[in-house]
C-alpha positions as a Markdown table, in Angstrom:
| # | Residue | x | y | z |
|---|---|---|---|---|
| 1 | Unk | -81.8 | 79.2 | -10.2 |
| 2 | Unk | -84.9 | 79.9 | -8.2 |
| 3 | Unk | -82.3 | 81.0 | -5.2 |
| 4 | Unk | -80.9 | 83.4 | -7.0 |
| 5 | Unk | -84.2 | 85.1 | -8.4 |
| 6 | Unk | -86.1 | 85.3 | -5.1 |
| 7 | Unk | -81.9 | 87.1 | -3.5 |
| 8 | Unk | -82.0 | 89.4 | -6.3 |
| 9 | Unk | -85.7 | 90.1 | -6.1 |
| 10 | Unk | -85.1 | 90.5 | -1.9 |
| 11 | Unk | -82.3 | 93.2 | -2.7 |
| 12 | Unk | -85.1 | 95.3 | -4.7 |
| 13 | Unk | -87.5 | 94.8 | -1.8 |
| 14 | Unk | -85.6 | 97.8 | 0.4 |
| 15 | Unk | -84.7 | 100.0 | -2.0 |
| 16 | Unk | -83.4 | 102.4 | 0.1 |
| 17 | Unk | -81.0 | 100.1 | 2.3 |
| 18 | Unk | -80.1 | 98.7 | -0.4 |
| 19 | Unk | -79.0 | 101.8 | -2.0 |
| 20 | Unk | -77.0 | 102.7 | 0.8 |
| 21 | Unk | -75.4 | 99.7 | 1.7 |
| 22 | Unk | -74.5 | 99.4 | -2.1 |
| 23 | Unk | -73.3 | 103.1 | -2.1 |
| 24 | Unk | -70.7 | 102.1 | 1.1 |
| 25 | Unk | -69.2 | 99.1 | -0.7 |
| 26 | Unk | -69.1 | 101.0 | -4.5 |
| 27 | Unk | -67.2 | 103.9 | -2.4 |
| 28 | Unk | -64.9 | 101.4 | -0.4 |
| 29 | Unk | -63.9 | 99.5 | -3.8 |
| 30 | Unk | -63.2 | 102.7 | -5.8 |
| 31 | Unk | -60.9 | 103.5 | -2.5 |
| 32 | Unk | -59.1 | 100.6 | -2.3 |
| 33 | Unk | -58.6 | 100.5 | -6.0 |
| 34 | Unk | -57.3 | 104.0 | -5.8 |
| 35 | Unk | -55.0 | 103.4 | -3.3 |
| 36 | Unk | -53.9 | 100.0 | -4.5 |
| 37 | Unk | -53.2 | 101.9 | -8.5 |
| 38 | Unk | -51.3 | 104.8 | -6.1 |
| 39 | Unk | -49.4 | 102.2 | -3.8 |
| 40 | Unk | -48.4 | 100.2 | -6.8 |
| 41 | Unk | -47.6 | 103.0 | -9.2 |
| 42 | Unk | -45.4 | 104.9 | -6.6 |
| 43 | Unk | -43.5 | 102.2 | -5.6 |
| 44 | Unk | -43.1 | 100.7 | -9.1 |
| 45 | Unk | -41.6 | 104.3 | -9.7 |
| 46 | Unk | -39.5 | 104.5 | -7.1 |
| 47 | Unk | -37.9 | 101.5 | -7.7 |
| 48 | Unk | -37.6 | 102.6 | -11.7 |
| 49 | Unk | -35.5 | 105.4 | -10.8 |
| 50 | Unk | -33.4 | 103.4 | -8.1 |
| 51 | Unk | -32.7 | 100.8 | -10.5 |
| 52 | Unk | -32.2 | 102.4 | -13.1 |
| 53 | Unk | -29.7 | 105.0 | -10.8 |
| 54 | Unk | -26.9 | 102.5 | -11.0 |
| 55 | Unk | -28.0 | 98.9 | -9.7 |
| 56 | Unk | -30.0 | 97.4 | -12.6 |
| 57 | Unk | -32.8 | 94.6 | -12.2 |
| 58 | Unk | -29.9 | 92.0 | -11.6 |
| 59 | Unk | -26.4 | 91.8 | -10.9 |
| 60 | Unk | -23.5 | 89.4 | -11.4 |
| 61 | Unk | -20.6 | 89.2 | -9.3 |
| 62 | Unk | -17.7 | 86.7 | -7.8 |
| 63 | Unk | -19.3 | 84.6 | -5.3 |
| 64 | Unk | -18.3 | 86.8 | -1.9 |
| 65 | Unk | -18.3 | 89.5 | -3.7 |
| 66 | Unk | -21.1 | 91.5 | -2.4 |
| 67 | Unk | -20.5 | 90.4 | 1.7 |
| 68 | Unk | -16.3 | 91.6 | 1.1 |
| 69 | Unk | -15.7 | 93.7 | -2.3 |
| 70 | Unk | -12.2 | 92.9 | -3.2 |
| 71 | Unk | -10.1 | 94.1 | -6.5 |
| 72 | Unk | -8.9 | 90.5 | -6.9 |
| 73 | Unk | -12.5 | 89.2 | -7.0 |
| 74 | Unk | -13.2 | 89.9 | -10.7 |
| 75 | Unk | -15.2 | 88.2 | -13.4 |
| 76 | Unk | -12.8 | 86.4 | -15.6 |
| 77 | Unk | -14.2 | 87.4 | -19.7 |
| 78 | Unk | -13.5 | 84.1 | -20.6 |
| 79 | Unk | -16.3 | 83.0 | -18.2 |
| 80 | Unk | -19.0 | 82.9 | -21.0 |
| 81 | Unk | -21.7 | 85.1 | -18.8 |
| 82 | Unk | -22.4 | 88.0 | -21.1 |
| 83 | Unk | -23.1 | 85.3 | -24.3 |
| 84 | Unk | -25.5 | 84.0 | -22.3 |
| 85 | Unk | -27.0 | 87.4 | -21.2 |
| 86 | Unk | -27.5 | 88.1 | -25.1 |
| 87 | Unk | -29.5 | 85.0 | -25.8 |
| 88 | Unk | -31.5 | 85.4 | -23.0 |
| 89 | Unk | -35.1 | 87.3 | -23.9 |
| 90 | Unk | -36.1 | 89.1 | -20.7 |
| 91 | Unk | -32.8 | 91.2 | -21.3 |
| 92 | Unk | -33.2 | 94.8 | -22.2 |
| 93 | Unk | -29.5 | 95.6 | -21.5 |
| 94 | Unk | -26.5 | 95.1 | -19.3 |
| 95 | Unk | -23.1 | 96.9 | -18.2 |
| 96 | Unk | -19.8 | 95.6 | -17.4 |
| 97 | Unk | -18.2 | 97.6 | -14.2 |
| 98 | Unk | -15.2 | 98.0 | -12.6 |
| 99 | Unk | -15.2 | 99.1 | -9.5 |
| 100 | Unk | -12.3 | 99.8 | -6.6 |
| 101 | Unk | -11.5 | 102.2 | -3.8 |
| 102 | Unk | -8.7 | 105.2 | -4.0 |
| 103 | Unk | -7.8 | 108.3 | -3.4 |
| 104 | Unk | -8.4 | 111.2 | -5.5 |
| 105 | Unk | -5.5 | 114.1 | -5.3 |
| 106 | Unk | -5.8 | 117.7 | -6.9 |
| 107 | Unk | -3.8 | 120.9 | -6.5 |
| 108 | Unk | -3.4 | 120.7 | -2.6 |
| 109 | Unk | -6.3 | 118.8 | -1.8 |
| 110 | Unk | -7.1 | 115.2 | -1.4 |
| 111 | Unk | -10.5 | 113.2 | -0.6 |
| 112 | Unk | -11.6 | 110.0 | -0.9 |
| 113 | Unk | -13.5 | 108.2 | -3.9 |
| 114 | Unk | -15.0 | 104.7 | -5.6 |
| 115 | Unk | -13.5 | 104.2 | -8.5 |
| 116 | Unk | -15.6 | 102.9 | -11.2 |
| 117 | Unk | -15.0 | 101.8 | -15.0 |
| 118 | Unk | -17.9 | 101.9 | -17.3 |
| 119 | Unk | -18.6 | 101.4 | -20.7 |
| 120 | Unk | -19.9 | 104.3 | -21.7 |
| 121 | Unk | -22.5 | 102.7 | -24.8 |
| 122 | Unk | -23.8 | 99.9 | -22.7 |
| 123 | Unk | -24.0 | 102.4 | -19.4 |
| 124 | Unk | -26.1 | 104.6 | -21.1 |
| 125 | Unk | -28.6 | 101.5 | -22.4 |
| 126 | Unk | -28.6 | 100.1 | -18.8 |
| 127 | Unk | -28.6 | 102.9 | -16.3 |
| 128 | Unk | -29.0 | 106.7 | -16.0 |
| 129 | Unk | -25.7 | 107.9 | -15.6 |
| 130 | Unk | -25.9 | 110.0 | -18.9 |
| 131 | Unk | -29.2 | 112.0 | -17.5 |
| 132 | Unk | -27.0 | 112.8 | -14.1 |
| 133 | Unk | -24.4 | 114.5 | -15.9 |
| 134 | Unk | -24.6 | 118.4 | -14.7 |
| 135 | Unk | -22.0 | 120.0 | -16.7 |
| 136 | Unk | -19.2 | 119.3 | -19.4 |
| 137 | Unk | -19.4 | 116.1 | -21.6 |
| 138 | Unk | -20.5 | 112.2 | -21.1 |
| 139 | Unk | -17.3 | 110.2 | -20.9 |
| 140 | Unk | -15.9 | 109.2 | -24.1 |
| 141 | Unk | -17.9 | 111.5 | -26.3 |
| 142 | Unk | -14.6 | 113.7 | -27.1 |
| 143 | Unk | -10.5 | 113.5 | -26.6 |
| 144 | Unk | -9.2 | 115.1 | -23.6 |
| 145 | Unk | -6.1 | 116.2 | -24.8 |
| 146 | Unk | -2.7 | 115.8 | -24.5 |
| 147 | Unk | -2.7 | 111.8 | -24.5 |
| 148 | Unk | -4.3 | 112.0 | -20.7 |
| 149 | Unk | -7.3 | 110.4 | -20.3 |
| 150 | Unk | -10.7 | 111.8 | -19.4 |
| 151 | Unk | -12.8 | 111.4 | -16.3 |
| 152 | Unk | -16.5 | 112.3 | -14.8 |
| 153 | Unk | -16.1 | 112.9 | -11.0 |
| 154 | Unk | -19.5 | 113.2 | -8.7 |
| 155 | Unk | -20.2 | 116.7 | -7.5 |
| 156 | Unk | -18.7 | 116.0 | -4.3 |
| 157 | Unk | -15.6 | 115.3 | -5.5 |
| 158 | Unk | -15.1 | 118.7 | -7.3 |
| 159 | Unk | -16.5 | 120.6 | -4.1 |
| 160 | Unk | -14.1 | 118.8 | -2.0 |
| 161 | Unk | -11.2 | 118.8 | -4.6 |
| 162 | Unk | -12.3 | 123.1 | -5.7 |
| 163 | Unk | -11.3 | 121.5 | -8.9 |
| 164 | Unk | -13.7 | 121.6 | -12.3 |
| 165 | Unk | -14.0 | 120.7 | -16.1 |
| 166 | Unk | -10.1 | 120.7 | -17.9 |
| 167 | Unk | -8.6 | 120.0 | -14.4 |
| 168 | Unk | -6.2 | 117.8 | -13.9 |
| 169 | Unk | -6.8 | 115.1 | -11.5 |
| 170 | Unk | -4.8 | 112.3 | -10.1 |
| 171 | Unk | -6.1 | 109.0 | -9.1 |
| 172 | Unk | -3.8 | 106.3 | -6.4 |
| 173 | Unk | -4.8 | 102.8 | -5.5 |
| 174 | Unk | -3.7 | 99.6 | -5.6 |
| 175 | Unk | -4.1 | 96.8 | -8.3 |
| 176 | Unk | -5.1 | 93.5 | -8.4 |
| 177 | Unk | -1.8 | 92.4 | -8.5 |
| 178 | Unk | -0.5 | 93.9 | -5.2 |
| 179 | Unk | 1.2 | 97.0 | -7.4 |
| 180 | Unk | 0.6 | 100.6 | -6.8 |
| 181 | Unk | -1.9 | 102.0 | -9.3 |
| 182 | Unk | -1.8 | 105.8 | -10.1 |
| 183 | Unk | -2.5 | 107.7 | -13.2 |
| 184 | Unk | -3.5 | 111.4 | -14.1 |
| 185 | Unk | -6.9 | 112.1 | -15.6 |
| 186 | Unk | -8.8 | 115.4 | -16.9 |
| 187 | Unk | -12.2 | 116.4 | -16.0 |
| 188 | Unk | -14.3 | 115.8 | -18.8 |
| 189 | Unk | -17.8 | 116.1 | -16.9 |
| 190 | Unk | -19.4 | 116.2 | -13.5 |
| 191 | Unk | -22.4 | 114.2 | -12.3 |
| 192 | Unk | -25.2 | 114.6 | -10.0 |
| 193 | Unk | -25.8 | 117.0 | -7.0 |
| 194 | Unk | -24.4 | 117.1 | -3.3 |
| 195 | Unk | -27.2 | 114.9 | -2.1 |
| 196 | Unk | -27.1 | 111.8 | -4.7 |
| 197 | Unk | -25.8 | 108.8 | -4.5 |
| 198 | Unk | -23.0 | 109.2 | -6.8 |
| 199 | Unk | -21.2 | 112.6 | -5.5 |
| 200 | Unk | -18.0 | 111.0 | -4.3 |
| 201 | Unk | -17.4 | 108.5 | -7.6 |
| 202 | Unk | -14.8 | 109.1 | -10.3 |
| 203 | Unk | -15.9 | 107.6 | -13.3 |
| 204 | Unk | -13.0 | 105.9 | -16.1 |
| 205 | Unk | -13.4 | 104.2 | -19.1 |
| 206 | Unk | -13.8 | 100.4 | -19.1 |
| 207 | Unk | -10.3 | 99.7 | -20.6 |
| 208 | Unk | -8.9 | 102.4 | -18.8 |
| 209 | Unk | -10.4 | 101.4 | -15.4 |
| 210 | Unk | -8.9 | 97.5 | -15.9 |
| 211 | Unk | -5.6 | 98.8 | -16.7 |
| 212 | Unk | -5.5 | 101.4 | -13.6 |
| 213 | Unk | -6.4 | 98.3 | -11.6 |
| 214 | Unk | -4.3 | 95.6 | -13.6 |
| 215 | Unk | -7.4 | 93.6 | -14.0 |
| 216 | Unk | -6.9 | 92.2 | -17.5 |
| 217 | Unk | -9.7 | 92.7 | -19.3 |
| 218 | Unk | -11.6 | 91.7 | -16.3 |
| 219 | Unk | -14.8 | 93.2 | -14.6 |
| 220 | Unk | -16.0 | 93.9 | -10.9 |
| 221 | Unk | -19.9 | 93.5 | -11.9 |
| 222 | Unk | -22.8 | 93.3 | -14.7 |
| 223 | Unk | -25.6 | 95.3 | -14.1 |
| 224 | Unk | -28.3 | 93.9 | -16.2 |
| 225 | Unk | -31.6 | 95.6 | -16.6 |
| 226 | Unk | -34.7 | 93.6 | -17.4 |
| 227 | Unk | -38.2 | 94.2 | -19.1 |
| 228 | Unk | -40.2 | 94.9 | -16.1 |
| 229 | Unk | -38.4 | 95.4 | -12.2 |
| 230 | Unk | -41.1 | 92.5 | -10.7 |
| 231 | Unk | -38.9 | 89.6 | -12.6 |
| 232 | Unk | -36.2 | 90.3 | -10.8 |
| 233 | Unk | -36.3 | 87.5 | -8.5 |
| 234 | Unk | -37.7 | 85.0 | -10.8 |
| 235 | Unk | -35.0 | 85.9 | -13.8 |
| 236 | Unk | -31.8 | 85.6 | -11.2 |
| 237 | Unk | -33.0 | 82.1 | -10.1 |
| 238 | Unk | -33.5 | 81.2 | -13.8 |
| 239 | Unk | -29.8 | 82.3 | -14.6 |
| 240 | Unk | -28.1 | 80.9 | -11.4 |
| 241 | Unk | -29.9 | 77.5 | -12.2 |
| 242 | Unk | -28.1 | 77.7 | -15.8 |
| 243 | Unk | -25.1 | 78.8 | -14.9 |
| 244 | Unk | -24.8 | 76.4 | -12.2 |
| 245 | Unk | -22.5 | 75.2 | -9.4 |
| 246 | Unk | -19.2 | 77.0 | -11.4 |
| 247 | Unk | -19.1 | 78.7 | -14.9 |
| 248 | Unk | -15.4 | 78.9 | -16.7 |
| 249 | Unk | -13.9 | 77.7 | -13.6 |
| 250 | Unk | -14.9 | 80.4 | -11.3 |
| 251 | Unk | -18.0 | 80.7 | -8.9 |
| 252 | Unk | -20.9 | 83.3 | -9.8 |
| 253 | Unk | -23.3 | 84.8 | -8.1 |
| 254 | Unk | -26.4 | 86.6 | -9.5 |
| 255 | Unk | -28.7 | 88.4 | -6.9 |
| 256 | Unk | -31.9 | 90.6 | -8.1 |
| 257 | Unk | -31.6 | 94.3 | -7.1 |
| 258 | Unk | -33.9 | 93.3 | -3.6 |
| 259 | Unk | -30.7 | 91.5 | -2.4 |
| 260 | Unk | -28.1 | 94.4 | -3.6 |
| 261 | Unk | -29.9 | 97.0 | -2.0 |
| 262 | Unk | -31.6 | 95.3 | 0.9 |
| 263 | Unk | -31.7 | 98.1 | 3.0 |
| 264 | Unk | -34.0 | 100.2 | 0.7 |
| 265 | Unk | -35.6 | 97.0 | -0.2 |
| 266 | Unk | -36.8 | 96.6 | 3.7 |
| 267 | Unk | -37.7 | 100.5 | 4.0 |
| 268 | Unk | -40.0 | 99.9 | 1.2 |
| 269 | Unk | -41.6 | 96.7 | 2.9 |
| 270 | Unk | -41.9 | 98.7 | 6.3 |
| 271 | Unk | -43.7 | 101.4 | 4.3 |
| 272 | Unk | -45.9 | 98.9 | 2.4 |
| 273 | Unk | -47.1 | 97.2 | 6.0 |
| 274 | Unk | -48.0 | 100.2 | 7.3 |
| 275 | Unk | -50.4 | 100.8 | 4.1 |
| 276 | Unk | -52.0 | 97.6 | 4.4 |
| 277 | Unk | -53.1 | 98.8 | 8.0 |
| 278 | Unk | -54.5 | 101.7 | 6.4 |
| 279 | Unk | -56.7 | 99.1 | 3.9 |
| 280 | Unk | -57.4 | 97.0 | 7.0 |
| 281 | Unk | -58.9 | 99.7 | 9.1 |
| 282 | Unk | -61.3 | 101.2 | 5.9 |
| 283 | Unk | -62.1 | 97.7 | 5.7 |
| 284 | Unk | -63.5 | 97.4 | 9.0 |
| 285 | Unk | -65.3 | 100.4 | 9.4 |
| 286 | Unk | -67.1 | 99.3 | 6.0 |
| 287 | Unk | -67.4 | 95.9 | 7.0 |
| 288 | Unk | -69.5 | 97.2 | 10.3 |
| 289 | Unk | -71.8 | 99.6 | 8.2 |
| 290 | Unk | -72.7 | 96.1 | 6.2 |
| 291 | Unk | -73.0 | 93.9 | 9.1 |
| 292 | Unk | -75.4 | 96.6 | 10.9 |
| 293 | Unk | -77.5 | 97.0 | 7.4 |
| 294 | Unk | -77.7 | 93.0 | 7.2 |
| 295 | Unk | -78.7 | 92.8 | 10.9 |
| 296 | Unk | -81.5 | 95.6 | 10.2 |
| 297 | Unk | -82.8 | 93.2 | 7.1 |
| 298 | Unk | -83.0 | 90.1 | 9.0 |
| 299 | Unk | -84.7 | 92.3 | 11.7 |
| 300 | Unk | -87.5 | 93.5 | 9.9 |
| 301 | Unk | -87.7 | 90.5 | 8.0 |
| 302 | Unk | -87.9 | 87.9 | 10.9 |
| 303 | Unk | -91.2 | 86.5 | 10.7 |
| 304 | Unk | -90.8 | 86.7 | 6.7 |
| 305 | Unk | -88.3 | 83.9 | 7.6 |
| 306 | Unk | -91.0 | 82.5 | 10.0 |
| 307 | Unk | -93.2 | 81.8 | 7.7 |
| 308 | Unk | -90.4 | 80.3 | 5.4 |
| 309 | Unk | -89.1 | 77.7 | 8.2 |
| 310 | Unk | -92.9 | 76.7 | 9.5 |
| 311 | Unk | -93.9 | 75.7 | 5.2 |
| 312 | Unk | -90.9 | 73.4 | 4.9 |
| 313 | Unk | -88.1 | 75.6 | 3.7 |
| 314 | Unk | -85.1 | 73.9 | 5.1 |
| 315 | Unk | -82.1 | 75.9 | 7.4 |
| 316 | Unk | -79.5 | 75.5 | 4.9 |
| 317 | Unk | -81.7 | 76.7 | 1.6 |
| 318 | Unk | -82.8 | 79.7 | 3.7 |
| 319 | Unk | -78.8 | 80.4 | 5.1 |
| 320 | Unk | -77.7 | 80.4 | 1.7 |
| 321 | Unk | -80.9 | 83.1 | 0.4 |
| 322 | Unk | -79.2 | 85.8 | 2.7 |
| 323 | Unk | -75.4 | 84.8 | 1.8 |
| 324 | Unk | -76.1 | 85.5 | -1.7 |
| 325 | Unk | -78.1 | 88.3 | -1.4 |
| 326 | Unk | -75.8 | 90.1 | -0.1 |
| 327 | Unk | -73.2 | 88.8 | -2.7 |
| 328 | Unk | -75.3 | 90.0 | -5.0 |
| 329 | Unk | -75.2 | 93.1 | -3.7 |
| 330 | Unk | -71.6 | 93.2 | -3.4 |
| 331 | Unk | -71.4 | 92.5 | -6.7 |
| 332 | Unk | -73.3 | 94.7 | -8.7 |
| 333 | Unk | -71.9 | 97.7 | -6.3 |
| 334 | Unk | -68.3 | 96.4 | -7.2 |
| 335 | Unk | -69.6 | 96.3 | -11.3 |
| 336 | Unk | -70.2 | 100.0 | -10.9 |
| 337 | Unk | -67.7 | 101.0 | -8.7 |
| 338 | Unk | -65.5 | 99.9 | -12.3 |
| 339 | Unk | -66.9 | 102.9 | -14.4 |
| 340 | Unk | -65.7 | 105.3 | -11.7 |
| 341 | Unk | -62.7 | 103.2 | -11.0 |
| 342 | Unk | -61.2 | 102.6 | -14.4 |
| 343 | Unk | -61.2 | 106.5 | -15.5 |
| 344 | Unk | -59.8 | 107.8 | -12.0 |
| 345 | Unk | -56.8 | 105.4 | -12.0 |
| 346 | Unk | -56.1 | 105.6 | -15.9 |
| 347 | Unk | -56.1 | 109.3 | -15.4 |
| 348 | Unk | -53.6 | 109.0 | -12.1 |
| 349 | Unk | -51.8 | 106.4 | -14.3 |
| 350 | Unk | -51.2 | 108.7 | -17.3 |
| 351 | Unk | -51.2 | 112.3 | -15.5 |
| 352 | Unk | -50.0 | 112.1 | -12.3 |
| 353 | Unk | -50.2 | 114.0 | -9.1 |
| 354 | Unk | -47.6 | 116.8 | -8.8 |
| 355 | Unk | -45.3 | 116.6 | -6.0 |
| 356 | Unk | -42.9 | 118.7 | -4.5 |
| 357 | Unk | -39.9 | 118.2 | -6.1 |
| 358 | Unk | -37.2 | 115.4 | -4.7 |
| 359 | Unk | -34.4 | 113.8 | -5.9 |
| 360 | Unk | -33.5 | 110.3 | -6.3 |
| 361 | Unk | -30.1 | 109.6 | -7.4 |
| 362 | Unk | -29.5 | 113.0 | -8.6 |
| 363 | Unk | -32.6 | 112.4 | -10.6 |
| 364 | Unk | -35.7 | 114.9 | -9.9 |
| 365 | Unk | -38.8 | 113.1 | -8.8 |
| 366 | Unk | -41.8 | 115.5 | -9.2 |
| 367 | Unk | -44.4 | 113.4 | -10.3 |
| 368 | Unk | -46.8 | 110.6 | -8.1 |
| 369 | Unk | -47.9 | 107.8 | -10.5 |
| 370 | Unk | -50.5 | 105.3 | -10.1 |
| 371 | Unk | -50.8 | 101.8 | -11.9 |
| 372 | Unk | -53.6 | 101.1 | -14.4 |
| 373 | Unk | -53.7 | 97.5 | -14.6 |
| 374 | Unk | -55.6 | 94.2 | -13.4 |
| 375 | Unk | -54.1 | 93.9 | -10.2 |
| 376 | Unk | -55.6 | 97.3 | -8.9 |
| 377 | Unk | -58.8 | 96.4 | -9.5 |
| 378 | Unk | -59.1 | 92.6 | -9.0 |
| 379 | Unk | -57.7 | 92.6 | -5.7 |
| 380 | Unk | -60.0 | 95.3 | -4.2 |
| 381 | Unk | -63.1 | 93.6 | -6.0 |
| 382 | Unk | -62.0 | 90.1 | -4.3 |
| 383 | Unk | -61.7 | 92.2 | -0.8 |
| 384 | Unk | -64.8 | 93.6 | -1.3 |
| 385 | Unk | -67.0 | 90.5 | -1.8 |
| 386 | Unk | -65.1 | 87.8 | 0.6 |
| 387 | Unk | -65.9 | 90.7 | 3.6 |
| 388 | Unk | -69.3 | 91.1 | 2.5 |
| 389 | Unk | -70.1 | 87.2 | 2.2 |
| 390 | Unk | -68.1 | 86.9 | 5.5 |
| 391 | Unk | -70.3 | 89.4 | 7.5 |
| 392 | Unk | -73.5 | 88.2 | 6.2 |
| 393 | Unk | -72.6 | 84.9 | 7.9 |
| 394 | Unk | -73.2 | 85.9 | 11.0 |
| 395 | Unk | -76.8 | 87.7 | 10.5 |
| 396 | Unk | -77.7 | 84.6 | 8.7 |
| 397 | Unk | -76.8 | 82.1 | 11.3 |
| 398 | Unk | -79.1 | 84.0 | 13.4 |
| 399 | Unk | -81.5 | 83.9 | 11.2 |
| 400 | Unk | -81.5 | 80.1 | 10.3 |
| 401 | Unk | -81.5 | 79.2 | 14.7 |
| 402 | Unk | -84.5 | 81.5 | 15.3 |
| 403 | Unk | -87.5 | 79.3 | 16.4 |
| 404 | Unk | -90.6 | 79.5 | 14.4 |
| 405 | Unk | -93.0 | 80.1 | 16.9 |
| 406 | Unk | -90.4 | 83.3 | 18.3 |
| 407 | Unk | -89.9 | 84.5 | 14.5 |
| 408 | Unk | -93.7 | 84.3 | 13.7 |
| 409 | Unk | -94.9 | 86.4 | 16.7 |
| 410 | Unk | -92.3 | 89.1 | 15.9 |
| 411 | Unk | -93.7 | 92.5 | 14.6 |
């Protein structure tokens, strides 16, 4: 207890270097919990709207499935996976899909396209498919006409087709069963923009997708969307462990959105690293204002700690003084580097800073987000203090190995 009176009191003894080495660290945590709030929020976005495009949190497929997509590897209903996606809390909502290759064939024209079948309820609970749709009506919401079924093709599609809403539109594969699959469909809506993800996709019914494919009731993929995008990993280990070796006689395999879309998953990462060099180097240039205001202290202080060594006070006692002094320090320039902190990311939390307007998945991204939670402030407080007690060490090393006779003849 006597320790830490006489480090606090030694921390009101130079006001003014005090004050400034308190003002560097305060300025350095509100930073770093800035840019942690802004790093955190941004990606957490960004990963929102990707998700939520058309991959979901988690998603189940045949085993092999995702290395060599195949019509025959399908999800038998009997296997007893969506029942246990129901009971399971973290769930918000998941989508059955059907998904296959063909080509689409208008007028005179022909192009390419990935066949999908949604349902159109669960669809809408799970992704944002119903948000992308630029003109016409969401699929199912009204009868086509004329017994042919309706369709939503991506933008592409109708560019490449010249084709529009009330077209007619005719779809050629091949089914599960090694048949020729073809059917013709109307243009009920069209989704997204030249640039998204989904431009060249026709999307069918569920039912009518698994009879186009003679599927039988079975499914390509469930896209399940959880509470938060950071249980990802954990939830898809949890279900593979209850599923498994085999469920209903047939391999699964359920893989968080990280390993579906590893490719964005690694941009992200690369961008991230190259963040935390930007932390790294604010750290140092801080870390080298404290060392060279500690240095200064033990400086003018030296035959202070003279006088302390020749009456008995022992090497280790007078190490640990400086140590905590300047933890102390650290720490009450960290307590109010909160007051600024807390407003400044709630308001970047809540408000936002405008961007110029992207868009990801057909979906306009306008808006940079920060994170108000623990995280960005705990982290940046824990930086703060380790680097401050770390440089002192040094200074106070120096200290402790002076010799009394050189430290009581300093000036």
């Amino acid at each position: 207890m006597l320790e830490l009176r006489i480090a606090f009191r030694n921390i009101l003894r130079q006001k003014r270097r005090s004050l400034f080495t308190g003002l560097a660290l305060l300025v350095c945590f509100v930073l770093f919990s800035f840019i942690e709030s802004i790093t955190e929020g941004t990606y957490g976005h960004m990963i929102d709207l990707f998700t939520r495009d058309h991959t979901g949190h988690v998603q189940v497929h045949r085993r092999g499935y995702l290395d060599r997509p195949s019509i025959s590897k399908a999800i038998d209903p009997a296997s007893g996976i969506e029942a246990k996606l129901k009971e399971m809390r973290e769930v918000v909502a998941f989508a059955p899909r059907v998904k296959g290759g063909g080509l689409a064939y208008a007028k005179t024209k022909t192009t390419p396209v990935q066949i999908i079948g949604i349902d159109p309820v669960r669809e809408e609970k799970t992704s944002t498919l119903r948000q992308r749709l630029k003109r016409g009506q969401y699929l199912g919401a009204g009868a086509p006409g004329e017994g042919i079924r309706g369709a939503m093709i991506g933008q592409g599609v109708a560019e490449n087709l010249k084709i529009d809403l009330g077209d007619e539109l005719v779809l050629i594969s091949q089914g599960a069963d090694g048949s020729v699959a073809n059917d013709r469909y109307r243009v009920e809506g069209v989704i997204g923009t030249m640039e998204s993800s989904d431009q060249m996709n026709v999307y069918l019914t569920l039912p009518a997708a698994q009879e186009f494919f003679s599927l039988d009731g079975r499914v390509h993929e469930l896209a399940v969307l959880l509470k938060h995008h950071s249980e990802s990993v954990r939830f898809a280990a949890k279900l593979q462990g209850s599923l498994g070796a085999a469920e209903g006689g047939q391999a699964l395999s359920i893989d968080p959105w990280q390993v579906v879309e590893e490719d964005f998953y690694r941009a992200m990462q690369t961008d991230r690293k190259g963040n935390q060099i930007s932390k790294v180097i604010l750290l140092v240039i801080v870390c080298i204002g404290v060392l060279n205001a500690v240095l200064m202290t033990i400086l003018e202080r030296t035959r202070e700690y003279g006088v302390l060594k020749a009456v008995g006070t022992r090497p280790g006692r007078l190490f640990r003084l400086i140590v905590l002094e300047m933890g102390f320090l650290s720490l009450l320039s960290v307590s109010t580097g909160l007051v600024l902190a807390v407003p400044i990311n709630y308001w970047f939390a809540t408000r936002g800073i405008s961007v110029p307007p992207v868009e990801v998945g057909g979906i306009p991204y306008d808006k940079m987000l920060g994170e108000f939670s623990v995280r960005a402030f705990f982290w940046p407080a824990v930086t703060i203090v380790v680097a401050s007690v770390v440089v002192s060490l040094f200074p106070a090393l120096k200290a402790v190995r002076s010799r009394v006779v050189d430290a009581l003849r300093s000036n």
